[in-house]
TIBA-40779 format. One record per residue (C-alpha): residue number from 1; residue in three letters; y, z, x. Coordinates in Angstrom, 3 decimals, padded with zeros to 6 digits. Example, Ala and Ser with C-alpha at 12.3 -4.5 7.8 and 13.67 -1.06 7.14 Angstrom:
# TIBA-40779
> nr;rest;yy;zz;xx
> 1;ALA;-004.500;007.800;012.300 .
> 2;SER;-001.060;007.140;013.670 .
# end
This chain:
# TIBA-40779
> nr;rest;yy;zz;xx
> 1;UNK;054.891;012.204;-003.484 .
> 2;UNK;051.815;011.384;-001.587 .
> 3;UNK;048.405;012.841;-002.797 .
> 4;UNK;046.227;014.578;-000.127 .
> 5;UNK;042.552;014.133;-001.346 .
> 6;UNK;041.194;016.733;001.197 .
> 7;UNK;043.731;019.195;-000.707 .
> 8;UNK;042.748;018.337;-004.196 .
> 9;UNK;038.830;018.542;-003.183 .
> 10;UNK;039.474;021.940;-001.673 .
> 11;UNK;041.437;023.186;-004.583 .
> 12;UNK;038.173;022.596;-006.985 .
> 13;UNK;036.459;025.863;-008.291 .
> 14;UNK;033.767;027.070;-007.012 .
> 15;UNK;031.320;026.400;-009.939 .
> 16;UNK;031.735;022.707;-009.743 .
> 17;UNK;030.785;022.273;-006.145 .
> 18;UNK;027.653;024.493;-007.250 .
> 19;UNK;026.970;022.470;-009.615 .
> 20;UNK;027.690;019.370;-007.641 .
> 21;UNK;025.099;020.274;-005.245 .
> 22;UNK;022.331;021.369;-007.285 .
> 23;UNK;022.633;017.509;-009.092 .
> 24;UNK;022.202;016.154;-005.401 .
> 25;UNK;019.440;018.279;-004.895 .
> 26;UNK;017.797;017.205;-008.440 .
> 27;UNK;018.570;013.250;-007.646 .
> 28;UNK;017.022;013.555;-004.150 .
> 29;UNK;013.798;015.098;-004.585 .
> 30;UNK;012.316;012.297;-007.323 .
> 31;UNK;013.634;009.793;-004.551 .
> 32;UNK;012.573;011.413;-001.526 .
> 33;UNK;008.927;011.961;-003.385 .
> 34;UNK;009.450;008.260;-004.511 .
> 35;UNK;010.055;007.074;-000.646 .
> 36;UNK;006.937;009.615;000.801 .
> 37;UNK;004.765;007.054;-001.585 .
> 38;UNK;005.732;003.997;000.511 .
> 39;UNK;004.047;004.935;003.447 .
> 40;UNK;000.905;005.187;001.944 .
> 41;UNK;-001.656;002.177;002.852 .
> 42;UNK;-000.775;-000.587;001.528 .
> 43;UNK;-003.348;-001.819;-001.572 .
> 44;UNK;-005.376;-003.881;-000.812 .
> 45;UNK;-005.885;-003.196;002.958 .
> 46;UNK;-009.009;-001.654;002.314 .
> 47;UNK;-012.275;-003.735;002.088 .
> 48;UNK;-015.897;-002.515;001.151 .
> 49;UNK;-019.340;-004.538;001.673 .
> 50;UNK;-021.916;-003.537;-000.052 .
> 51;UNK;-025.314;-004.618;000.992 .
> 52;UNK;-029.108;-003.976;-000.167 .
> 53;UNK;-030.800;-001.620;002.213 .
> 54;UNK;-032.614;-004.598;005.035 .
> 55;UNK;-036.516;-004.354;004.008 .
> 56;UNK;-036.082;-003.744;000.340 .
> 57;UNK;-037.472;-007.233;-001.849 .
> 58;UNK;-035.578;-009.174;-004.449 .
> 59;UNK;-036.189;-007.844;-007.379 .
> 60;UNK;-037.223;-004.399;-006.314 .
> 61;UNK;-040.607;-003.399;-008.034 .
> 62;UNK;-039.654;000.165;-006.707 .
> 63;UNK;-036.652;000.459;-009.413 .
> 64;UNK;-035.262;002.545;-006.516 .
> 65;UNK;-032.317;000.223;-004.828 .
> 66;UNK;-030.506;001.449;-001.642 .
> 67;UNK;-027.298;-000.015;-000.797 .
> 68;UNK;-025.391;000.849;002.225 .
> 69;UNK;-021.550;000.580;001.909 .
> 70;UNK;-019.136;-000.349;004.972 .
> 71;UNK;-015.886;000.008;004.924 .
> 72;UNK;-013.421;-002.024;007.280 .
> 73;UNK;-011.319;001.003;008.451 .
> 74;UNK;-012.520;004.529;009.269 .
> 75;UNK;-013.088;006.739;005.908 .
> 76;UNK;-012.105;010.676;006.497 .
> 77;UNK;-015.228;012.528;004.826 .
> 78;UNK;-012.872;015.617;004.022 .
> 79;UNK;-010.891;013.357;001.324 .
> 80;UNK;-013.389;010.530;000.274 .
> 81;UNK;-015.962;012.119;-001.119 .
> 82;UNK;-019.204;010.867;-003.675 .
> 83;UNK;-016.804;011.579;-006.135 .
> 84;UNK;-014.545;009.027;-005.480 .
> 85;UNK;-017.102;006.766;-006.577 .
> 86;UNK;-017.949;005.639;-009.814 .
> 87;UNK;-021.055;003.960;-010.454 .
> 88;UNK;-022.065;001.486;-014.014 .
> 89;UNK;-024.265;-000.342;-015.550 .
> 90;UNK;-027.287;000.300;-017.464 .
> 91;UNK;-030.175;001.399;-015.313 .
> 92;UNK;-030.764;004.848;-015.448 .
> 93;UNK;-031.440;007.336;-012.787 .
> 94;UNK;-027.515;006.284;-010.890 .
> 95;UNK;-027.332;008.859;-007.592 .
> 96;UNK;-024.904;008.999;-004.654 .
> 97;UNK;-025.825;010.262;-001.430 .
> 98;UNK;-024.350;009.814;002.088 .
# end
């Protein structure tokens, strides 16, 4: 007797292919998220120079520094915003603007 595997298949219930499907459904989405991430920019593509504002002396007797910040590819305002940035250190007085 030769098995038919198309028979056997369509002989299974109705609840098993249900549930066979919702697994797929429940593997793929973590992967397809997973995948969606790997088109993102790479890291590390993305350089910054930061440089004292031209005019301003070294050390600044002002205690006001200006730095302008240049990025090497074009920055879409609507997602990087001032806070994206986080400023340190000690001196007091630490504002963003753009």
């Amino acid at each position: 007797m030769k098995l038919n595997p198309k028979a056997l298949l369509s002989k299974l219930p109705l609840p098993f292919w249900a549930s066979f499907y919702l697994f797929l459904i429940i593997l793929t989405i973590p992967v397809l998220a997973y995948i969606g991430t790997l088109s993102k920019a790479d890291p590390g593509t993305l350089t910054v120079t930061i440089n004292q504002k031209t005019g301003t002396t070294d050390p600044n007797p002002s205690y006001t520094s200006v730095f302008t910040v240049v990025f090497n590819e074009a920055i879409d305002s609507n997602t990087f915003t001032n806070t994206d940035i986080t400023l340190g250190g000690t001196a007091p007085g630490q504002t963003i603007q753009s």
